[in-house]
VMD Tcl script that builds the backbone (N, CA, C; Angstrom):
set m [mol new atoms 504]
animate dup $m
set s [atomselect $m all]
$s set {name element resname resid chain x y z} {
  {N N UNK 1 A 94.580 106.202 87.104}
  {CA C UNK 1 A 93.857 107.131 86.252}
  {C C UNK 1 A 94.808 107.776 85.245}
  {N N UNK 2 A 96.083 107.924 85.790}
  {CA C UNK 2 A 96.816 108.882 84.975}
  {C C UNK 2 A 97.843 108.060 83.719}
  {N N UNK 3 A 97.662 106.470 83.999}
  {CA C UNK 3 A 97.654 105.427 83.198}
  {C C UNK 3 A 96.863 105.189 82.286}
  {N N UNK 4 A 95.421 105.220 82.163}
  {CA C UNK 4 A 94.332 104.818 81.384}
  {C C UNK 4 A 94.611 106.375 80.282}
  {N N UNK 5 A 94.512 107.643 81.285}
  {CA C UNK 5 A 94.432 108.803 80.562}
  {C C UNK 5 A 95.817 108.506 79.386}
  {N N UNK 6 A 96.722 108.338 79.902}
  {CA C UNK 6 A 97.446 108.145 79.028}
  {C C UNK 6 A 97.749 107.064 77.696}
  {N N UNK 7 A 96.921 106.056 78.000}
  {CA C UNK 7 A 96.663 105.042 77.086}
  {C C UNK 7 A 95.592 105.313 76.310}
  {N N UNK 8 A 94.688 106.270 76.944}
  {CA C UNK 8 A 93.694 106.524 76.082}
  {C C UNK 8 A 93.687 107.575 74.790}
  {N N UNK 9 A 94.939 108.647 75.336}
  {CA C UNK 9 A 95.255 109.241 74.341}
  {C C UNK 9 A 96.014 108.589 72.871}
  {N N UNK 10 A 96.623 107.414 73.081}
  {CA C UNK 10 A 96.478 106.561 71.964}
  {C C UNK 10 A 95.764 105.778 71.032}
  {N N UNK 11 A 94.676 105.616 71.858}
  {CA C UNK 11 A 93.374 104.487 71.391}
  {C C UNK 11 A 94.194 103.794 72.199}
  {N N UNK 12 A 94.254 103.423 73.106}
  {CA C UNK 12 A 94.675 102.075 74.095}
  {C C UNK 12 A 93.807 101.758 75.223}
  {N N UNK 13 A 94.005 100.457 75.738}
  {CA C UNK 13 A 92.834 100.056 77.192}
  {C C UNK 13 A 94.585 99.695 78.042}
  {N N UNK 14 A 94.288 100.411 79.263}
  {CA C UNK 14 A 95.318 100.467 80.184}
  {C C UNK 14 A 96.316 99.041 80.323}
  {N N UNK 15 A 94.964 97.448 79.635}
  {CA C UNK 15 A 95.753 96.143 80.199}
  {C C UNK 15 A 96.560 95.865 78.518}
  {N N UNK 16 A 96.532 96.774 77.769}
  {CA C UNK 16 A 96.664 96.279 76.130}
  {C C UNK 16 A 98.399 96.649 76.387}
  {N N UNK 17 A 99.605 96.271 75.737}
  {CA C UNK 17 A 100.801 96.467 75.584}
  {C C UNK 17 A 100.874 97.602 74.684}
  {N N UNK 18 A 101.352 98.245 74.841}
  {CA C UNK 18 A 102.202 99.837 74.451}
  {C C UNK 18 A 103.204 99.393 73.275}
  {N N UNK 19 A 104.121 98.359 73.948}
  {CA C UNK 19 A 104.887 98.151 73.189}
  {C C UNK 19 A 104.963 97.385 71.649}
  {N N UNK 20 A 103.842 97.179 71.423}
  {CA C UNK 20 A 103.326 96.529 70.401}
  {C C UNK 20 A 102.357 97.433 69.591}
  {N N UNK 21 A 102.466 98.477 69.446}
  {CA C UNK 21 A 101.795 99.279 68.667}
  {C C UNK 21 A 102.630 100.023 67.841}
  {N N UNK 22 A 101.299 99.775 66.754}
  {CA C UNK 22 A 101.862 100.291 65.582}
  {C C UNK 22 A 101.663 101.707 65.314}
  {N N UNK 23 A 102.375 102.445 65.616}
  {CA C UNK 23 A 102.467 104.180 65.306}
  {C C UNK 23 A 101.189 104.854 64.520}
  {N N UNK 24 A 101.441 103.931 63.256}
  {CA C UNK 24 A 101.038 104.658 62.099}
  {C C UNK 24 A 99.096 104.483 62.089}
  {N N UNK 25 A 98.411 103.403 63.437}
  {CA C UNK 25 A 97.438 102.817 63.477}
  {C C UNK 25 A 96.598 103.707 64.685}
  {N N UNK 26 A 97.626 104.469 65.377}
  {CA C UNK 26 A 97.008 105.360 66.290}
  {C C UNK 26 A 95.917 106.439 65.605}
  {N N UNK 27 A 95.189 106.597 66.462}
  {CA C UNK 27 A 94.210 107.382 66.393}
  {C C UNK 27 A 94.462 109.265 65.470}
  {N N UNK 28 A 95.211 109.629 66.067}
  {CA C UNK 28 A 95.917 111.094 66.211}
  {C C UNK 28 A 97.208 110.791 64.567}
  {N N UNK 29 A 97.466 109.972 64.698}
  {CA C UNK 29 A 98.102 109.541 63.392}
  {C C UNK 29 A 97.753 109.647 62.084}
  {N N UNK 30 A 96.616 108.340 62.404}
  {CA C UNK 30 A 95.207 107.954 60.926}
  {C C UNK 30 A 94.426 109.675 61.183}
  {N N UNK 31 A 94.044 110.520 62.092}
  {CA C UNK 31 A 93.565 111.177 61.601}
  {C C UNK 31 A 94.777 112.249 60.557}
  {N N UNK 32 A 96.111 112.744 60.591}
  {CA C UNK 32 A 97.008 113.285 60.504}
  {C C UNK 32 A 97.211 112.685 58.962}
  {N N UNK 33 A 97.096 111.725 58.812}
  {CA C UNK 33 A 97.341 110.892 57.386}
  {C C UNK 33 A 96.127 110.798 56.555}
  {N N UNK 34 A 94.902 111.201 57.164}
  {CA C UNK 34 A 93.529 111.718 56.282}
  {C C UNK 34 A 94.070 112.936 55.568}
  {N N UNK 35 A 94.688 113.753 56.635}
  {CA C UNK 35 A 94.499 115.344 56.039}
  {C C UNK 35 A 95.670 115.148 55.232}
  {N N UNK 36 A 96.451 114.376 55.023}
  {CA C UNK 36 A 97.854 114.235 54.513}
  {C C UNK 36 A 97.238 114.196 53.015}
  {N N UNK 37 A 96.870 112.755 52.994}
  {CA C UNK 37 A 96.131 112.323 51.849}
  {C C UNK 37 A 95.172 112.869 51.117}
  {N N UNK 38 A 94.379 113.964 51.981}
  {CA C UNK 38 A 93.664 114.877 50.828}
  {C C UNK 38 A 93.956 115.771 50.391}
  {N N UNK 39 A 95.007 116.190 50.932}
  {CA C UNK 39 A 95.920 117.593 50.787}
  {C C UNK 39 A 97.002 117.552 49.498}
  {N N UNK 40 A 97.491 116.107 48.911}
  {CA C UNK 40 A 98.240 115.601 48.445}
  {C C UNK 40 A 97.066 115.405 46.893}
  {N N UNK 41 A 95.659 114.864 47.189}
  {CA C UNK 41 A 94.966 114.568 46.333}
  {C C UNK 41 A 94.508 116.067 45.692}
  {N N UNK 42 A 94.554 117.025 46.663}
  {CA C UNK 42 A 94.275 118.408 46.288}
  {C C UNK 42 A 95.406 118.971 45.583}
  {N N UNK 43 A 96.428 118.925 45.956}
  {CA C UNK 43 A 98.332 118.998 44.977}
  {C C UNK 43 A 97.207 118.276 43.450}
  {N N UNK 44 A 97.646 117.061 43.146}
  {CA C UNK 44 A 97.496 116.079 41.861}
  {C C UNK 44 A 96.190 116.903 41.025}
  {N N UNK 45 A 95.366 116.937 41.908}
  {CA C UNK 45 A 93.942 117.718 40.736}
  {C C UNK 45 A 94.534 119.164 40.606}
  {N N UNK 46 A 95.132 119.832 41.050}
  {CA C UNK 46 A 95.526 121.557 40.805}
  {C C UNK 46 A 96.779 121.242 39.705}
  {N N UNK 47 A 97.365 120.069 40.168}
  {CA C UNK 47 A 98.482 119.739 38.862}
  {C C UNK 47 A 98.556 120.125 37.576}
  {N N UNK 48 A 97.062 119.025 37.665}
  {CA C UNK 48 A 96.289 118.884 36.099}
  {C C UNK 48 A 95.752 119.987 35.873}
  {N N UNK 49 A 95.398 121.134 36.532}
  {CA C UNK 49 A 94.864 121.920 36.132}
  {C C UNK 49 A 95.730 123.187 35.379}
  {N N UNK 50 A 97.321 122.852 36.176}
  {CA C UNK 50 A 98.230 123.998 35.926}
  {C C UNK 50 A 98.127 124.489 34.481}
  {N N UNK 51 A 98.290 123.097 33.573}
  {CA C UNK 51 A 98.572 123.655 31.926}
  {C C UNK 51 A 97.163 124.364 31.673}
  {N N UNK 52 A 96.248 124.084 31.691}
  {CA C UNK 52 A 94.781 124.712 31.190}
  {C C UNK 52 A 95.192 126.045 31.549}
  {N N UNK 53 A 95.411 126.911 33.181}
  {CA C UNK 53 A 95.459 127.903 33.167}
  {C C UNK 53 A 93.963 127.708 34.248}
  {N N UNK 54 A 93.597 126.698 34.541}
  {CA C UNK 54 A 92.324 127.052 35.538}
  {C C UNK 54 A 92.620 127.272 36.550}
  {N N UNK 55 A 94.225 127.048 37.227}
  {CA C UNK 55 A 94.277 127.345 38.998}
  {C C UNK 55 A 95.777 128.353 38.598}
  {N N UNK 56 A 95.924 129.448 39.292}
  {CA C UNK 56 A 96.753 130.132 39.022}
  {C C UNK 56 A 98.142 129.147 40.060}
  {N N UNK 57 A 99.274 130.000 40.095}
  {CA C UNK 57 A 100.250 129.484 40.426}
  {C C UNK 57 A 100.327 129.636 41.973}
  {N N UNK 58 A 100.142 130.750 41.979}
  {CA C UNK 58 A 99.908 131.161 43.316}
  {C C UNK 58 A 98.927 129.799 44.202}
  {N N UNK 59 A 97.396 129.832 43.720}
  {CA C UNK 59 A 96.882 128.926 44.192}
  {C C UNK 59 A 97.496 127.348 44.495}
  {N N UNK 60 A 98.395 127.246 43.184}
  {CA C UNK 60 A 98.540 125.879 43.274}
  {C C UNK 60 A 100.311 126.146 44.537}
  {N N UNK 61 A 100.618 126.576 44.601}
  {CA C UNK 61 A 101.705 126.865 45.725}
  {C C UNK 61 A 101.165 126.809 47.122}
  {N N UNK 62 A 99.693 127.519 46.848}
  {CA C UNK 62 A 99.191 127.325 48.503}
  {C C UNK 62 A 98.909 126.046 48.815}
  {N N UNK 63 A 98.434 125.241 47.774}
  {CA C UNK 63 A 98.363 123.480 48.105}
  {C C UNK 63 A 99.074 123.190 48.420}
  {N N UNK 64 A 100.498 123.045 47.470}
  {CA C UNK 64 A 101.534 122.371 47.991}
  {C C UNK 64 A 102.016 122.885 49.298}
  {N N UNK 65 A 101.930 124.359 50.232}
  {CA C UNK 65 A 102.260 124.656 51.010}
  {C C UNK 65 A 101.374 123.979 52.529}
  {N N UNK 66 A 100.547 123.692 51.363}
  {CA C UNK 66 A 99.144 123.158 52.786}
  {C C UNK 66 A 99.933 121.396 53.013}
  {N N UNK 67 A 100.165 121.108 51.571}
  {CA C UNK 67 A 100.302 119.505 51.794}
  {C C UNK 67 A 101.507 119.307 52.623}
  {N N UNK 68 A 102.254 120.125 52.419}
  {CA C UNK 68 A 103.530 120.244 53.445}
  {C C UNK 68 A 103.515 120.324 55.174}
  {N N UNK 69 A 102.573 120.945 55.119}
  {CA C UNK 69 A 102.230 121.373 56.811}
  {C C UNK 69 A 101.318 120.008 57.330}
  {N N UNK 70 A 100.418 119.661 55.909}
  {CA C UNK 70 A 100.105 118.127 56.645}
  {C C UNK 70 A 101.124 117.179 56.712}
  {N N UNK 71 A 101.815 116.697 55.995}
  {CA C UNK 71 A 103.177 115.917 56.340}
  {C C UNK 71 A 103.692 116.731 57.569}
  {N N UNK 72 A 103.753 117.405 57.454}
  {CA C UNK 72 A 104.646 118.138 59.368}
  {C C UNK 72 A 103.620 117.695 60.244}
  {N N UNK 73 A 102.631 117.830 60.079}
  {CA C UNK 73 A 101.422 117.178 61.033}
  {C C UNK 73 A 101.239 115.969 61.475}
  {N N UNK 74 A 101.484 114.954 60.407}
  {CA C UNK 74 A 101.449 114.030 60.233}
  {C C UNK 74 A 102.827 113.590 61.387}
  {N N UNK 75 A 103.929 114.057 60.708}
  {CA C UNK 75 A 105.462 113.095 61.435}
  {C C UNK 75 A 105.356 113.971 62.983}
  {N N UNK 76 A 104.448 114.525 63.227}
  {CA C UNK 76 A 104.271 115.655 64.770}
  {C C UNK 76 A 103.109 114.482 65.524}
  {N N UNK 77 A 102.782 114.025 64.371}
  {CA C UNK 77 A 101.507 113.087 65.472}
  {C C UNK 77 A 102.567 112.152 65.468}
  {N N UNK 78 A 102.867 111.332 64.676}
  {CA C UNK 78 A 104.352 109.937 64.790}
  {C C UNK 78 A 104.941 110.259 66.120}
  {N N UNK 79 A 105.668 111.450 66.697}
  {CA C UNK 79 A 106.462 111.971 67.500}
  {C C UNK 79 A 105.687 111.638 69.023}
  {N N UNK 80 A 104.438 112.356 69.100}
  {CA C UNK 80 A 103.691 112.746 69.551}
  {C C UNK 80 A 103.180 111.083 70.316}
  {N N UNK 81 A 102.885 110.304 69.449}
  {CA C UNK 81 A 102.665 108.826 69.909}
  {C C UNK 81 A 103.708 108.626 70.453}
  {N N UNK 82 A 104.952 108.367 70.076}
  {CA C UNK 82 A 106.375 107.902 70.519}
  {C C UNK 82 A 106.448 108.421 71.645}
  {N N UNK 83 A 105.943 109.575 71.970}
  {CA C UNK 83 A 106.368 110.400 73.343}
  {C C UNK 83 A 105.387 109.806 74.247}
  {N N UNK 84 A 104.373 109.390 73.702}
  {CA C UNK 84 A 102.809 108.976 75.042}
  {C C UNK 84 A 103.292 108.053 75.149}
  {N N UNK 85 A 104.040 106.883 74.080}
  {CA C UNK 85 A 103.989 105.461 74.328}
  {C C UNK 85 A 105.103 105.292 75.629}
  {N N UNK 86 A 105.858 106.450 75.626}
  {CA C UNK 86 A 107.385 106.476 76.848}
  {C C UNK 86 A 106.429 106.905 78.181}
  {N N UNK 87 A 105.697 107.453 77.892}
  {CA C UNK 87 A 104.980 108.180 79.270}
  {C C UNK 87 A 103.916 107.349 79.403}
  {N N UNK 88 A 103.207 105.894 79.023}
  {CA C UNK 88 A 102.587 104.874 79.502}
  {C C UNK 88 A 103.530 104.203 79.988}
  {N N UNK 89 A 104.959 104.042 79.641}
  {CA C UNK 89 A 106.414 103.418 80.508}
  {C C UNK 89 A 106.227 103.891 81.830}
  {N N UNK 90 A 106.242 105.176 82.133}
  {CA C UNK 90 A 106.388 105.986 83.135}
  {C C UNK 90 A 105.162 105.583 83.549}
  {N N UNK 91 A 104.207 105.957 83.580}
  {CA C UNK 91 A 103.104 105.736 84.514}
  {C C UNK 91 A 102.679 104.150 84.730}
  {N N UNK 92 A 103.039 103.059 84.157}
  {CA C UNK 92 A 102.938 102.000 84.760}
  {C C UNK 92 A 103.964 101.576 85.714}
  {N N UNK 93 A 105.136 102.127 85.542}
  {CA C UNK 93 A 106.391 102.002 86.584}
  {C C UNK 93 A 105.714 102.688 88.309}
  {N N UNK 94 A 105.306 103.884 87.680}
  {CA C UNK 94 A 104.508 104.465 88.743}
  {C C UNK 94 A 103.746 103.901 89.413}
  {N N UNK 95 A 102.715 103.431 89.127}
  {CA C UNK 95 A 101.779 102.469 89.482}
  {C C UNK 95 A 102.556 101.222 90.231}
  {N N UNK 96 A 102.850 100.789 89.514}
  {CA C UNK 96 A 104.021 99.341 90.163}
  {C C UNK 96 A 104.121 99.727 91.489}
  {N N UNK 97 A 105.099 100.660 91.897}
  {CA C UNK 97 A 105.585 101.316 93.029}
  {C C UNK 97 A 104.586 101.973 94.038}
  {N N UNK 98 A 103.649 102.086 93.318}
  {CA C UNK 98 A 102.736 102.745 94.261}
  {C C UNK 98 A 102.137 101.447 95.431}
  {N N UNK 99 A 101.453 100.263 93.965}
  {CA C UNK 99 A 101.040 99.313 94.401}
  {C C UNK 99 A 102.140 98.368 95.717}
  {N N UNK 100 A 103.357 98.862 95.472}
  {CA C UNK 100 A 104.411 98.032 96.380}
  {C C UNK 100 A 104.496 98.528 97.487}
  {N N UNK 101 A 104.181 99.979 96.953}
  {CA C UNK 101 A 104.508 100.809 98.739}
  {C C UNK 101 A 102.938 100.397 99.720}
  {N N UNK 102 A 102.299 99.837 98.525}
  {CA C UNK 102 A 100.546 99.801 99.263}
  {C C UNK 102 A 100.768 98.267 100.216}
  {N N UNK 103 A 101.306 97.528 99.218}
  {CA C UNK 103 A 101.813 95.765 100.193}
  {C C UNK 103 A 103.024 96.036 101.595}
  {N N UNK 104 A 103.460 96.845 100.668}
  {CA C UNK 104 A 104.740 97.066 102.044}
  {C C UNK 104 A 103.995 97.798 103.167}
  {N N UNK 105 A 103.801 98.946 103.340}
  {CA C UNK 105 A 102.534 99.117 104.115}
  {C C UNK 105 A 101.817 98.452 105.202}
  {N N UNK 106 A 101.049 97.327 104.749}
  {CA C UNK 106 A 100.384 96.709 105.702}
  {C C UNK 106 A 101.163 95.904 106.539}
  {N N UNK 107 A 101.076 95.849 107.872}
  {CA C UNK 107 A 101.481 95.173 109.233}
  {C C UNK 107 A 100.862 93.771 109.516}
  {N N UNK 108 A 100.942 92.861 109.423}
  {CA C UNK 108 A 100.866 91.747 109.954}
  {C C UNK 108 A 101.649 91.238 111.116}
  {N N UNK 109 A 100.554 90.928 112.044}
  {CA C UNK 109 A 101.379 89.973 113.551}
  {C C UNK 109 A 101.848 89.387 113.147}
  {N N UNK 110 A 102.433 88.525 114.138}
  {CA C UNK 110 A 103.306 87.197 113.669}
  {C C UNK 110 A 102.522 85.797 114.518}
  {N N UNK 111 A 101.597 86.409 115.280}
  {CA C UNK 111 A 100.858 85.769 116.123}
  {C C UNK 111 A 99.259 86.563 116.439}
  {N N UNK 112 A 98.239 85.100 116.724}
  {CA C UNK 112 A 96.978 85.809 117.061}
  {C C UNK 112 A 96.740 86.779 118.765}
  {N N UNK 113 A 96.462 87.550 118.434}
  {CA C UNK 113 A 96.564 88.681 119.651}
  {C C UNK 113 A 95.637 89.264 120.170}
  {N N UNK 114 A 95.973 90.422 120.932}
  {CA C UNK 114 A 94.895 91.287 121.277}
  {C C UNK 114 A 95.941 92.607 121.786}
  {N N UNK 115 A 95.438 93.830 120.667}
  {CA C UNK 115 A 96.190 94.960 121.287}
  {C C UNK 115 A 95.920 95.238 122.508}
  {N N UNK 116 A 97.090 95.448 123.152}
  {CA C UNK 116 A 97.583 95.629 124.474}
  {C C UNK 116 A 97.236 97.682 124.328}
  {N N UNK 117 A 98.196 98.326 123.231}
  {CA C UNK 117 A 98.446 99.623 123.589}
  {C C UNK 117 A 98.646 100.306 122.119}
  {N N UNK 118 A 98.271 100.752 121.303}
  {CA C UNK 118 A 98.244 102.104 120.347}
  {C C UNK 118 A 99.569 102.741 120.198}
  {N N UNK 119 A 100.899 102.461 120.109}
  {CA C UNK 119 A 101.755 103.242 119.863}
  {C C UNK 119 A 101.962 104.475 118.600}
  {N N UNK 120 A 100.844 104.511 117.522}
  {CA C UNK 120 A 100.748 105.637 116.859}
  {C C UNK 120 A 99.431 106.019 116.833}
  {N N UNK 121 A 99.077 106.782 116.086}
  {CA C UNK 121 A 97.563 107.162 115.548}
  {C C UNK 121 A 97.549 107.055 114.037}
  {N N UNK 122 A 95.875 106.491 113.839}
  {CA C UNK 122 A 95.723 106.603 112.050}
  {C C UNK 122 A 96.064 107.749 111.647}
  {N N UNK 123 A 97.219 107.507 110.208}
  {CA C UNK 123 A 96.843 108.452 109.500}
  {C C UNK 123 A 98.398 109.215 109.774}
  {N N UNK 124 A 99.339 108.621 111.073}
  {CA C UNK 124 A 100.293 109.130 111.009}
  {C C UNK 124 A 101.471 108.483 110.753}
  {N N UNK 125 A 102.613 109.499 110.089}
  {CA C UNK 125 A 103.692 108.655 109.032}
  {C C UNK 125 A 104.965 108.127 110.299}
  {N N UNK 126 A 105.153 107.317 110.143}
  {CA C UNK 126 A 106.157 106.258 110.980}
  {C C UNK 126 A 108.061 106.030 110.132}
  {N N UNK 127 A 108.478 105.615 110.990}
  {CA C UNK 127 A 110.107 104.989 110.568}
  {C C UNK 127 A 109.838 103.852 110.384}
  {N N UNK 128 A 110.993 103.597 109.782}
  {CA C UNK 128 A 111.550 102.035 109.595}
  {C C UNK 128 A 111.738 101.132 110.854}
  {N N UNK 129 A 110.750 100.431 111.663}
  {CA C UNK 129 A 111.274 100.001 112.840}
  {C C UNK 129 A 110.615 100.559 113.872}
  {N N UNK 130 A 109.807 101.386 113.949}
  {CA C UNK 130 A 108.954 102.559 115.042}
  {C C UNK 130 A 107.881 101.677 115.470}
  {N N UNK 131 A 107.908 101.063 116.664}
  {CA C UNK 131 A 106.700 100.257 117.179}
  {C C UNK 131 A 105.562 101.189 117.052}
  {N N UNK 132 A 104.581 100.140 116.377}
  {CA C UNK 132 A 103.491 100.629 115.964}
  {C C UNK 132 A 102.198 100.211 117.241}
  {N N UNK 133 A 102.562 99.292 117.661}
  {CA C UNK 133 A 101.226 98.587 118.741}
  {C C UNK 133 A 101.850 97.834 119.852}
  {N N UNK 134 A 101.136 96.973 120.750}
  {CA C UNK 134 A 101.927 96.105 121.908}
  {C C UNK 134 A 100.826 95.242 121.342}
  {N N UNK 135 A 101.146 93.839 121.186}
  {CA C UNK 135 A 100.154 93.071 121.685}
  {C C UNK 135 A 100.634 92.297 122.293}
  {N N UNK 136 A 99.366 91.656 122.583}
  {CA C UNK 136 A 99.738 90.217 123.941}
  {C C UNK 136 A 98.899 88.935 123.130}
  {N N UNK 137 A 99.304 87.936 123.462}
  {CA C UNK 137 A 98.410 86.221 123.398}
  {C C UNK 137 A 97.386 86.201 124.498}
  {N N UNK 138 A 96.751 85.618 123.805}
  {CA C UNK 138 A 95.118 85.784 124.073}
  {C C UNK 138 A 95.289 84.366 124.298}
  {N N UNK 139 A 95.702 83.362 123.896}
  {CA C UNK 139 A 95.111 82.125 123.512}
  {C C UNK 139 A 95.819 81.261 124.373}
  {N N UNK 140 A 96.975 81.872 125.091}
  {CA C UNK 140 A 97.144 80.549 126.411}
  {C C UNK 140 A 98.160 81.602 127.407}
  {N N UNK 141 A 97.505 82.131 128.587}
  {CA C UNK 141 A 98.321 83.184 129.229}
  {C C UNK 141 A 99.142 82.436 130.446}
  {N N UNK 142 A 100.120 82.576 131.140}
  {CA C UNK 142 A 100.797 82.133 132.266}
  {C C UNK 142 A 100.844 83.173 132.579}
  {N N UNK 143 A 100.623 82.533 133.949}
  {CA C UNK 143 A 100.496 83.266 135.601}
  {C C UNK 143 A 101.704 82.711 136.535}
  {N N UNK 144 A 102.469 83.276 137.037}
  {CA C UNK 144 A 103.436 83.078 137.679}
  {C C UNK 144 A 103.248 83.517 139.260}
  {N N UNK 145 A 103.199 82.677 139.963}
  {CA C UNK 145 A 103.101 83.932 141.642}
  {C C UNK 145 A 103.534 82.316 143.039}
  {N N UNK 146 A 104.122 83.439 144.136}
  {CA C UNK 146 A 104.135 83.032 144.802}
  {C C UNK 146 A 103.323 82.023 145.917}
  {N N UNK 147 A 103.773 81.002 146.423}
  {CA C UNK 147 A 102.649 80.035 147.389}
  {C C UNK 147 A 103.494 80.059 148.553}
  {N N UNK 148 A 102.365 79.904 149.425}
  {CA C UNK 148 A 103.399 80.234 151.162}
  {C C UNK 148 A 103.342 78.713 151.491}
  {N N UNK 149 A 104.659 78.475 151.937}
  {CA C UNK 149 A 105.620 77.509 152.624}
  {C C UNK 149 A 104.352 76.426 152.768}
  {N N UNK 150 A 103.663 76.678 153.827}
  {CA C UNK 150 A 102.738 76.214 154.800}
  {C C UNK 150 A 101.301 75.466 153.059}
  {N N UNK 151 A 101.293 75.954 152.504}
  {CA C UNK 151 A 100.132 75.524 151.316}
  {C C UNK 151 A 100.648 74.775 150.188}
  {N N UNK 152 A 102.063 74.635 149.884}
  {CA C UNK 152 A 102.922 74.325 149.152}
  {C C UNK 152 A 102.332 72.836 148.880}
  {N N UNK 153 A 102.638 71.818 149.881}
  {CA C UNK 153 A 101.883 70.683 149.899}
  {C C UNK 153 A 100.837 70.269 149.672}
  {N N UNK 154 A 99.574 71.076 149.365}
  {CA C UNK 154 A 98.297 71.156 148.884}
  {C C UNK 154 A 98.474 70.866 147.398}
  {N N UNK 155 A 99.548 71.615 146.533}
  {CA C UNK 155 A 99.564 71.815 145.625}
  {C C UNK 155 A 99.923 70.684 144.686}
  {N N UNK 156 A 99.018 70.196 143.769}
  {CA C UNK 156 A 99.488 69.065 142.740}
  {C C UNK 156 A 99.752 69.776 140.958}
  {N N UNK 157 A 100.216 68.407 140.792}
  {CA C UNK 157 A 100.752 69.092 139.078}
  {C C UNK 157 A 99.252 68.704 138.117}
  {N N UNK 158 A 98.606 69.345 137.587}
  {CA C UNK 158 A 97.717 69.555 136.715}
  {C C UNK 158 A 96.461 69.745 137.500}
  {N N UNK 159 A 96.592 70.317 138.925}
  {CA C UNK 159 A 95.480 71.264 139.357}
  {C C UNK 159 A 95.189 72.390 138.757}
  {N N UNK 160 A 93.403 72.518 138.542}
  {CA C UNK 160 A 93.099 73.558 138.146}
  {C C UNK 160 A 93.280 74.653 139.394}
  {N N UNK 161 A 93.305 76.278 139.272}
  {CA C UNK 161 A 93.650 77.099 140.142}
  {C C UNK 161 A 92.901 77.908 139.592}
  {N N UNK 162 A 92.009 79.106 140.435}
  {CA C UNK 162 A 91.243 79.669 139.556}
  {C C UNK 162 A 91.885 81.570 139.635}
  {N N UNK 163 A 92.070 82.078 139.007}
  {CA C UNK 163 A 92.813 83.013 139.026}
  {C C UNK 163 A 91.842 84.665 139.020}
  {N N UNK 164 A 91.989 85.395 140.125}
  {CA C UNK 164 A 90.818 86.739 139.430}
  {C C UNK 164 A 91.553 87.828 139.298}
  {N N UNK 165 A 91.276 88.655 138.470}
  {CA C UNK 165 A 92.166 89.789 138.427}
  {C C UNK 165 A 91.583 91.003 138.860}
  {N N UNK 166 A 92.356 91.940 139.290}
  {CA C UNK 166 A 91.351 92.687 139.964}
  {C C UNK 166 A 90.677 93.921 139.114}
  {N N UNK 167 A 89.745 94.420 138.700}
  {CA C UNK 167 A 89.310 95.612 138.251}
  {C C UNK 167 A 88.610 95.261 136.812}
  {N N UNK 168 A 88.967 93.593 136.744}
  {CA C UNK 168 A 88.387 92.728 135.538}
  {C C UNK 168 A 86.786 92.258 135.586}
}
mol reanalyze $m
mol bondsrecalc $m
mol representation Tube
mol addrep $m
C-alpha cells in the first residue's frame, strides 16, 4: 500500500519503472509549469502595457514577483518528484524483504508425517533453530519387540504379525 501510495503521488501504477520517468511529465510538475506559463504570459501582456501607462509599475513588479514564485514552484515540484522517485526505491526494497521474510517463514517437512507434539503456539515468535513440532512417518512404522525362546521357531521371514496398541 505504502508503494502504490507512493507511486501514485507521481501519476505512477506500482508495476510501471520509477526509473524511467520523466520529471518534467509528472503530474505535480505539468501542473507547476501551467501556473509557470501563465504567470510568465501575464509578465509579457503587463510588458506591453508598461509604455502606454495602463499597468502601473508597482502592478507590473507584482507579476514578475508572482512569475518568480511560480518558477520556485515549479523547480519545488522537480525536487519534490526526485524525492518520491527515491522513496518508491525505498518502499519497493521494503516490500522485497518483507516478501522474503514471508518465504523464509514457512516450514516445510522434509518428509510426509503426522504431528506427533506442538512445540510452540500460533502466533508466537521463535529462534533460529527452536523446534517447532515432532513428527513421526505415517507411511511405514517398525515395531521392534521381544519373542520368547520357546516361540522363536514359529517365526518365519515375511510373516504377517498383527500388532495392537493399547488405548488405540
Amino acid at each position: 500500500a505504502q508503494l502504490q501510495q507512493a507511486c501514485s503521488a507521481i501519476g505512477l501504477k506500482a508495476y510501471e519503472d520509477e526509473t524511467k520517468l520523466d520529471y518534467k511529465n509528472a503530474p505535480p510538475v505539468q501542473l507547476e509549469q501551467a501556473l509557470v506559463d501563465e504567470s510568465e504570459a501575464a509578465v509579457n501582456r503587463a510588458k506591453a502595457l508598461l509604455p502606454s501607462r495602463a499597468i502601473t509599475g508597482s502592478e507590473y513588479d507584482t507579476l514578475v514577483a508572482q512569475m518568480r514564485a511560480a518558477k520556485a514552484r515549479y523547480n519545488s515540484a522537480l525536487n519534490a518528484v526526485s524525492t518520491q522517485v527515491a522513496m518508491i526505491g525505498v518502499r519497493r526494497t521494503g516490500l522485497s524483504l518483507a516478501q522474503q521474510q514471508v518465504a523464509d517463514s514457512e516450514t516445510v517437512a522434509p518428509f510426509d508425517g503426522v504431528v506427533e507434539a506442538r512445540r510452540v503456539s500460533p502466533g508466537e515468535y521463535v529462534s533460529v533453530g527452536q523446534p517447532l513440532i515432532s513428527l513421526v512417518r505415517a507411511e511405514r512404522l517398525r515395531f521392534t519387540a521381544g519373542v520368547p525362546e520357546s516361540k522363536a521357531g514359529e517365526i518365519k521371514p515375511g510373516q504377517r504379525v498383527e500388532i495392537r496398541i493399547a488405548g488405540a
